[in-house]
N, C-alpha and C positions, 0 to 999 in steps of 0.2 A: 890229635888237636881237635877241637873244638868249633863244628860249623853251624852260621847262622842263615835256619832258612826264610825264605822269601827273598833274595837277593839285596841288591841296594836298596833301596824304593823300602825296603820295610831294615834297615839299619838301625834307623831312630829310636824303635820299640825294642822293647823287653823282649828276651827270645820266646819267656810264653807269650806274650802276644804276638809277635809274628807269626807263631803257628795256628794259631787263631782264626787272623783275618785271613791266611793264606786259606786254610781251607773255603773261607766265605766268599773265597772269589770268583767261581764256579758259578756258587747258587746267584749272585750278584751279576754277574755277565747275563745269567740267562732271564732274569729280570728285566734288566735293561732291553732283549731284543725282543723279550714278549709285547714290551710297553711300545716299541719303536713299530711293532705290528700292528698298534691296536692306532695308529695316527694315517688315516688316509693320506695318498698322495695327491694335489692339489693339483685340478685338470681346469685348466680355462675353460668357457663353451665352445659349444660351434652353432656356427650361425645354420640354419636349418630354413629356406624358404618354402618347403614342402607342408608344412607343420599347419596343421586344418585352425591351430586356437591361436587368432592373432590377437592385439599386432603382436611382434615378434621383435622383443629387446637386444638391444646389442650388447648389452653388458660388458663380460673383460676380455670381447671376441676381436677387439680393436685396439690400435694402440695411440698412445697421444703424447704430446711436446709442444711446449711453451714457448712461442719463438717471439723473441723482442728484438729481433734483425731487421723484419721488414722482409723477410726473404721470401720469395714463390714459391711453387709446387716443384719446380728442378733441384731447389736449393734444399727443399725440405725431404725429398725422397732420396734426395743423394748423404742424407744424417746418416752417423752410422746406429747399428742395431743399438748399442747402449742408451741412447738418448732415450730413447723409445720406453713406456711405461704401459704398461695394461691398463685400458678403461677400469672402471667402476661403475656400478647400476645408480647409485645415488649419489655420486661427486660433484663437489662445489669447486666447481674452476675460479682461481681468483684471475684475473683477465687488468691489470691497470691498463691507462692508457696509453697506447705504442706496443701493445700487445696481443698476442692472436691464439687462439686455441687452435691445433690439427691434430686430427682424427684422422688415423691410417686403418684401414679393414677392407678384408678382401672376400668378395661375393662370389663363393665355391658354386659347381653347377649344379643346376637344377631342371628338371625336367615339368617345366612349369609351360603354362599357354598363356596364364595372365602377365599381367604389367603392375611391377613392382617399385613403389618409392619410399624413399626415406622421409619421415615423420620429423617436426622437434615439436610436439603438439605442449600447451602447457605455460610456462615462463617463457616472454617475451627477449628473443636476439634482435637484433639491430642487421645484422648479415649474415647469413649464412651461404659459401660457396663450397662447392662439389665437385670438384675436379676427377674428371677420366680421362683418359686417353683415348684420340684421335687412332681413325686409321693408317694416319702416318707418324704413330707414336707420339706425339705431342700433346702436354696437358689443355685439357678446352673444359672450362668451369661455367656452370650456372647458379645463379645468385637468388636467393629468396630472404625476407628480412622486412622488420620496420623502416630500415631506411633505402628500402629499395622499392618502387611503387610496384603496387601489388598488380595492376594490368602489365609489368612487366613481368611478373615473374612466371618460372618455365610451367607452371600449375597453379593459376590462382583459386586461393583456396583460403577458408578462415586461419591456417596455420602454415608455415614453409611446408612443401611438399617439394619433394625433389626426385625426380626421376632416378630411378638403377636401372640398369640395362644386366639382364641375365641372360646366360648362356647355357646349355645344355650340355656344353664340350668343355669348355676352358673358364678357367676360374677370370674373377676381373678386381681390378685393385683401384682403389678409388681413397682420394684423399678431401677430407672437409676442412675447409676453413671455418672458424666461428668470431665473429668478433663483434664485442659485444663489454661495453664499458662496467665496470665492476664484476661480483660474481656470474656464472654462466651455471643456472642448475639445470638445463632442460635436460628430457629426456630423450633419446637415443631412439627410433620404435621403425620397422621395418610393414608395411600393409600394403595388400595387391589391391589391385582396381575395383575386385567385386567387393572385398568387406570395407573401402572406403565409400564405394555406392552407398550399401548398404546402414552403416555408420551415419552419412550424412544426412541419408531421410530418416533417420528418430531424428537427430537434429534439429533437424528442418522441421520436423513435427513440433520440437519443443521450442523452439525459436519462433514458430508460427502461431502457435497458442500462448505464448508470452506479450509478442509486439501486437498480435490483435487483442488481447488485453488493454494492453495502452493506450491504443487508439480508440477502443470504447470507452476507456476513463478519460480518455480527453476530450470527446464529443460529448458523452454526456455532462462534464465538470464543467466546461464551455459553454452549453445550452441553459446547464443552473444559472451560472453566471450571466446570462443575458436575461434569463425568465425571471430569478430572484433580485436578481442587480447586488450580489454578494462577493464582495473579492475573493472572498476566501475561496471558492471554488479556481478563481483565476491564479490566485498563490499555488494553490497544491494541482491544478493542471501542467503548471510551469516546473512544480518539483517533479513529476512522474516524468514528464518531455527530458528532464536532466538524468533521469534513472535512465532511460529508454535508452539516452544516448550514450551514456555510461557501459549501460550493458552491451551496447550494439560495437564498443570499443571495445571490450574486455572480449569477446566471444568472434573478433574478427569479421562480424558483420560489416562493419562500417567503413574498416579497408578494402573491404570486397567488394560494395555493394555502393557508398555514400562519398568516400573522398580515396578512390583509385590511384588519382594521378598524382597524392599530397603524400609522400614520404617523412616529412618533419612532422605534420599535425599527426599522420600516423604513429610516428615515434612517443609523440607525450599525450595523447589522445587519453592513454587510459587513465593514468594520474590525476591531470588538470581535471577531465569530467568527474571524475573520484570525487576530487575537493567537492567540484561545486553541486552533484550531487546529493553530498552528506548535507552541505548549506541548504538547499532545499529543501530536504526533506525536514531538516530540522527547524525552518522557519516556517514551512506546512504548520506542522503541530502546532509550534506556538502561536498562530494565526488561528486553529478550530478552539484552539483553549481562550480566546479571546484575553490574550496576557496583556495585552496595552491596559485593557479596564481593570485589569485583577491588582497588578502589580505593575509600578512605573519603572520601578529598581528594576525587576525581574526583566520584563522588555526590554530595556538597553543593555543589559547584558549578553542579552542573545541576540540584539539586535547587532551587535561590538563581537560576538562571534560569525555571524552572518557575513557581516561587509568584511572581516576578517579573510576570506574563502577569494575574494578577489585576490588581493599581495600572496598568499598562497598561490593560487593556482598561477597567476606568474610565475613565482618562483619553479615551482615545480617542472615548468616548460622550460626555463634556463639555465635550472642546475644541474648537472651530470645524470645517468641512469643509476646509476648507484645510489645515489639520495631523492629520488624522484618517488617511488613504491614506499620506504621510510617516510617521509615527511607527508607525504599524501593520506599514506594509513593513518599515521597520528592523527591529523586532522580527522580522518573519518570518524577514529575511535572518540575523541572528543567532541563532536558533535551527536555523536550519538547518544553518548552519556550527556550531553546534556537536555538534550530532548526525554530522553528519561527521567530526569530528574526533574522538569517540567512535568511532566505528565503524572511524576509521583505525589510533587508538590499541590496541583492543582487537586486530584484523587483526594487527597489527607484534608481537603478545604470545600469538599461537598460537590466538585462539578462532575454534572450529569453526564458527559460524555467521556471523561478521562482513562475510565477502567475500562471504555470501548477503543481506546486509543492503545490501550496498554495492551490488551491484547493482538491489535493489529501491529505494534510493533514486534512484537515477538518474534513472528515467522523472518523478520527482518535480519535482527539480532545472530536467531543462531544460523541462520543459513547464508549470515555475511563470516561463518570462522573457519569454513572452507574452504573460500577462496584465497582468505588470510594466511591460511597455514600454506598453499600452494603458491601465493606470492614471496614468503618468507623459506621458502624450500623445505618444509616441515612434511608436508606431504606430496604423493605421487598425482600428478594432473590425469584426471579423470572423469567420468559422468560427473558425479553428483560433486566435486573437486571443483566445475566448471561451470555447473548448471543450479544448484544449491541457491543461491542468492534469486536467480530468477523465480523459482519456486515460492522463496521466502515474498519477493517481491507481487508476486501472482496471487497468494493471499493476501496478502496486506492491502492491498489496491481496492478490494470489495467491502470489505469490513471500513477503509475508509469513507469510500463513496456513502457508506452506510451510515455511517456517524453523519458525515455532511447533508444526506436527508433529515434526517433526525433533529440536526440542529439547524437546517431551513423550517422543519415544522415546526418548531418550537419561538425561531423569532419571528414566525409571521401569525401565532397563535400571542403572542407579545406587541406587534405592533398591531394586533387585531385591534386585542383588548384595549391601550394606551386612544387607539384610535375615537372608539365605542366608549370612553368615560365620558363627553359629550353625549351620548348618544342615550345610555343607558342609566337607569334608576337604581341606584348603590346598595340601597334595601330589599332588591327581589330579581335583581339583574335584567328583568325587562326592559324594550323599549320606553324611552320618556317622552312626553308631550309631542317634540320635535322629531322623532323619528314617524308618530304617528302620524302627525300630519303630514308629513311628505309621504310617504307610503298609503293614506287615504287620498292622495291629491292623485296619482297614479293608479289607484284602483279604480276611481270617477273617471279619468280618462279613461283606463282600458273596457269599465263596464258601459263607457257612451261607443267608444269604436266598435266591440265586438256587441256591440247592443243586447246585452244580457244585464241582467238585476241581479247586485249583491246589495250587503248587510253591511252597517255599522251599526256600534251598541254601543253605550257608556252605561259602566255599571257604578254606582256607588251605594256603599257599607252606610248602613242610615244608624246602626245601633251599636256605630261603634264606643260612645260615649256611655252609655247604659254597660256594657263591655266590661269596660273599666274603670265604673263606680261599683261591679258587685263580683269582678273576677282581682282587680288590682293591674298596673302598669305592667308588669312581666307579663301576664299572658297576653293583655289587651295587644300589646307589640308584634303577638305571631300569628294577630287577625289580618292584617295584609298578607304576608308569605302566604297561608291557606288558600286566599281567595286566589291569587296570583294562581298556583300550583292546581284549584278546579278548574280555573278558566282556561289553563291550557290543557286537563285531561279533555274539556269538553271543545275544542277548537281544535283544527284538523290541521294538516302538516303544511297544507298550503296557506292558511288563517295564523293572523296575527294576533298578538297581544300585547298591549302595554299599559304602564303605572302614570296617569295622569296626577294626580296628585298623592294626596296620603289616604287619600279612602277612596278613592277616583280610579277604576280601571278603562280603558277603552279595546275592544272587541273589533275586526273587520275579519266578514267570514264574503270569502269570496265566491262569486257566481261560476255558471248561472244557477240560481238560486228558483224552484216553483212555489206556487202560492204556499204549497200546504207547509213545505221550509219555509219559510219566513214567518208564519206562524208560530212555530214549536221553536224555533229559533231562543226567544228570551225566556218563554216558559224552560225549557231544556238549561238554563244558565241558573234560574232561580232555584229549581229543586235541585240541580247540583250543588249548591253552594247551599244547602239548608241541611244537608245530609249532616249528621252528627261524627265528629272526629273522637277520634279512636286516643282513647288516656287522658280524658278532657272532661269535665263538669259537663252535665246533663244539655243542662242550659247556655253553654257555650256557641251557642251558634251564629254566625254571621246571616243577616238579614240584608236582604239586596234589592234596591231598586235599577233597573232596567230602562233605558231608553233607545228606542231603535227606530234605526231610517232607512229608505234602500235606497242607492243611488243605481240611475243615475237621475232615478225620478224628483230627487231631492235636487233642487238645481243648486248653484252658485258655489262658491268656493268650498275647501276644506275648512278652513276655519271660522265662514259664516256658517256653516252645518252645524259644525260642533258645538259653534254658542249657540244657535235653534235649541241644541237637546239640551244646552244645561241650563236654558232658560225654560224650557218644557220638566226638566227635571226639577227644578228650585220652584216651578207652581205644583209641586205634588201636595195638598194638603198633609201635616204629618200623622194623622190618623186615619189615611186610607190604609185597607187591604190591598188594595192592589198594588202591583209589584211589574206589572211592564206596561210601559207606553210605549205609543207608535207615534210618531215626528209625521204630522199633513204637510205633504207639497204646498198643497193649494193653500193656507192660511200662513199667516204672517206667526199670528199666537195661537200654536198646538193648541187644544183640546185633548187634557190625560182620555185614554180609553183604556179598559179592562181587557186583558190578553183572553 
């Protein structure tokens, strides 16, 4: 009779197939236990406090349980082993409210001399408690956390610190509570007393060359503002004080150091200062761009984002932790873009300082996506994780102060000039009549006090008519500018010059002045001004008559002087050669004389 092999299990097939796959079942077994070889077996860590490279993570050396009883440290050590799950290095505990995270892990011995605590460095908990046992077996917990004031806690410190106690001999079992409304992404990190020393003076180094930044941008932004009488220094002094305090939240200075004994303002410190942070800074900018004058649209828009930053940072402080980081970033992120978009708007429309803006933004921008990503649990809290922003902040703060220089010299080179259009002659930018006059009435006093002799002159163009009957109107026009521009190569940094009329210059060359100067004085004025210009008809020359007096021998006012000379000027016969008079004290009607 007729047998079929491979057993049951191969019935269904053909007998040549059965004999087939029975042979393949050999080579197929021993596949299967080569491949079962090549799969590691999966070893939790061990926690290791000997280990020279800290901090020292806890990863899946711990176990944890989600407990919504309400239950203690007896109720929760007494779970059975199933409950119990392995940590994870980057887990997102969701945590609702009436709910607690614990972490069970036991600290194996170690032959250590330092003093070792538990870290949650990074994303903000609310409490954190650490329970070990007493010497008479009984759980006894210390608490560290936003809502627990930080001069209470067992280490105050920018971040919960929590004491372990280690032993040489016997291992120790220690249980955490965390609780903490919505997700819970902190990290887990074990660090002895020397490299928390150590750690905190770079800190301290970076923290101390951040906040003395600010306090030099805000003495000196504060001093513009009192010297220039400029808000705008007082707007962006007010944003950097919101950054300072921003930062001094985010980085646990400020629980440490500014509100100890305030648990609630500690808990939404960082959010609320967030909002109104971004509000600042983003009403800085539209204040150095001077948006109210540019655009009236543009200004209330940002101005309806600004006041917007108040009902926000309210909010922020009475809604839940879970939507407090959310709703805060948004705001940040949209004040920033809009500050940006400002800054790009005004750029595209010709303001001088916009692209000095856009740059100082920058450092801003990208060294705020660090902290964002570490808030949003995207990345691991760390140096540059925690400190990034400040950096960003550190430059950006000089490059402003720098712009706001820039644009105090600018409107006080604007209110100069708006001032000086009284003042000054539109055609050659010199002093006008009126500047001179008060300025000779002052050099008569100063040369009567300090009893020394200076100069005044009035020159005027006698051929400017002749000019422009044989040159024409365009050139005859650039015989002022010329004389203008010799009178001042020949007049010294302390000597004045100004445009009396249209052919009318006036000269005050200040003392003390000796004979043989006062002399060469007008002669010195005539053949400068007779010198031939350069791309000019031969004959092009300005001809000048010169009147000159010194005071303070010339008595009586500045403007009985001045009409002395141009009543000694207008008796010059018009076909004299001579070319400077001297103004007698002593007679009423000068007498022209020959220099």
């Amino acid at each position: 009779m007729r047998t079929v092999s491979g057993g049951p299990l191969l019935s269904f097939l053909p007998s040549r197939s059965n004999t087939r796959v029975a042979r393949l079942l050999p080579w197929l077994a021993l596949a299967c236990l080569l491949l079962l070889a090549q799969v590691p077996a999966h070893a939790r860590a061990i926690l290791d406090l000997d280990v020279p490279e800290q901090p020292i993570q806890l990863r899946d050396w711990g176990d944890y349980v989600i407990d919504d009883a309400g239950g203690g440290p007896d109720e929760i050590s007494a779970l059975p082993t199933s409950s119990w799950r392995p940590t994870q290095p980057e887990a997102a505990y969701d945590l609702p409210a009436g709910k607690a995270l614990w972490i069970r892990f036991t600290v194996p011995p170690a032959a250590t001399a330092e003093r070792w605590y538990l870290e949650l460095p990074g994303a903000p908990v609310e409490r954190a408690t650490l329970y070990s046992r007493d010497e008479a077996q009984r759980w006894a917990g210390r608490a560290a956390g936003d809502l627990v004031p930080v001069a209470e806690w067992p280490v105050p410190h920018l971040n919960p610190v929590l004491p372990v106690n280690v032993s040489a001999e016997v291992p120790a079992t220690y249980l955490l509570r965390i609780d903490n409304t919505g997700f819970f992404r902190g990290t887990l990190q074990f660090v002895s007393d020397g490299y928390m020393s150590r750690r905190d003076q770079s800190v301290s180094l970076m923290l101390g060359i951040y906040f003395g930044l600010a306090a030099l941008f805000l003495v000196t932004a504060l001093l513009g503002a009192a010297f220039m009488r400029d808000n705008v220094y007082v707007v962006t002094s007010a944003a950097v004080a919101l950054m300072a305090f921003m930062q001094a939240a985010d980085t646990g200075i400020g629980g440490l150091h500014l509100w100890p004994h305030a648990p609630a303002w500690n808990d939404v410190s960082r959010s609320v200062l967030l909002v109104l942070a971004a509000a600042g800074t983003a009403w800085s900018y539209a204040a150095i761009l001077s948006l109210r004058d540019r655009s009236v649209r543009l200004h209330r828009l940002m101005l309806g984002m600004v006041l917007a930053a108040l009902p926000v940072a309210i909010a922020t402080g009475l809604l839940p932790a879970a939507w407090r980081i959310p709703l805060a970033g948004l705001y940040a992120v949209g004040a920033a873009c809009s500050a940006l978009a400002c800054i790009v708007w005004a750029a595209r429309r010709g303001d001088a300082q916009a692209p000095f803006l856009l740059v100082s933004l920058a450092p801003v921008l990208a060294g705020a996506v660090l902290p964002l990503g570490r808030a949003v649990g995207v990345l691991e809290p760390g140096f540059w994780a925690t400190h990034s922003l400040q950096v960003g902040t550190a430059i950006q703060w000089p490059l402003v102060l720098l712009v706001l220089m820039v644009r105090g010299q600018f409107k006080r080179e604007s209110i100069r000039r708006l001032r000086g259009i009284s003042r000054r002659d539109p055609g050659t930018g010199l002093s006008n009549q009126l500047e001179f006059l008060e300025r000779l009435s002052r050099m008569m006093a100063r040369s009567k006090r300090m009893n020394y002799d200076s100069a005044v002159l009035l020159v005027d163009i006698v051929n400017a008519e002749r000019l422009c009957n044989d040159y024409g109107q365009h050139l005859t026009q650039e015989v002022p500018l010329r004389v203008g521009m010799r009178l001042l190569t020949t007049a010294r940094d302390i000597d004045s010059v100004a445009r009396l009329s249209e052919n009318r210059f006036g000269m005050l060359i200040e003392g003390p002045l000796g004979p043989d100067e006062v002399k060469q004085i007008g002669s010195r004025v005539v053949a400068r001004c007779l010198m031939p210009v350069k791309k000019k008809p031969e004959g092009w020359v300005p001809h000048v008559h010169v009147a000159q007096a010194l005071v303070p021998r010339d008595s009586g006012d500045a403007a009985q002087l001045v009409q002395r000379m141009d009543l000694l000027l207008a008796s010059v016969p018009p076909d004299t050669r001579r070319a400077v008079f001297n103004l007698e004290p002593s007679a009423q009607e000068a007498q022209p004389e020959a220099a």
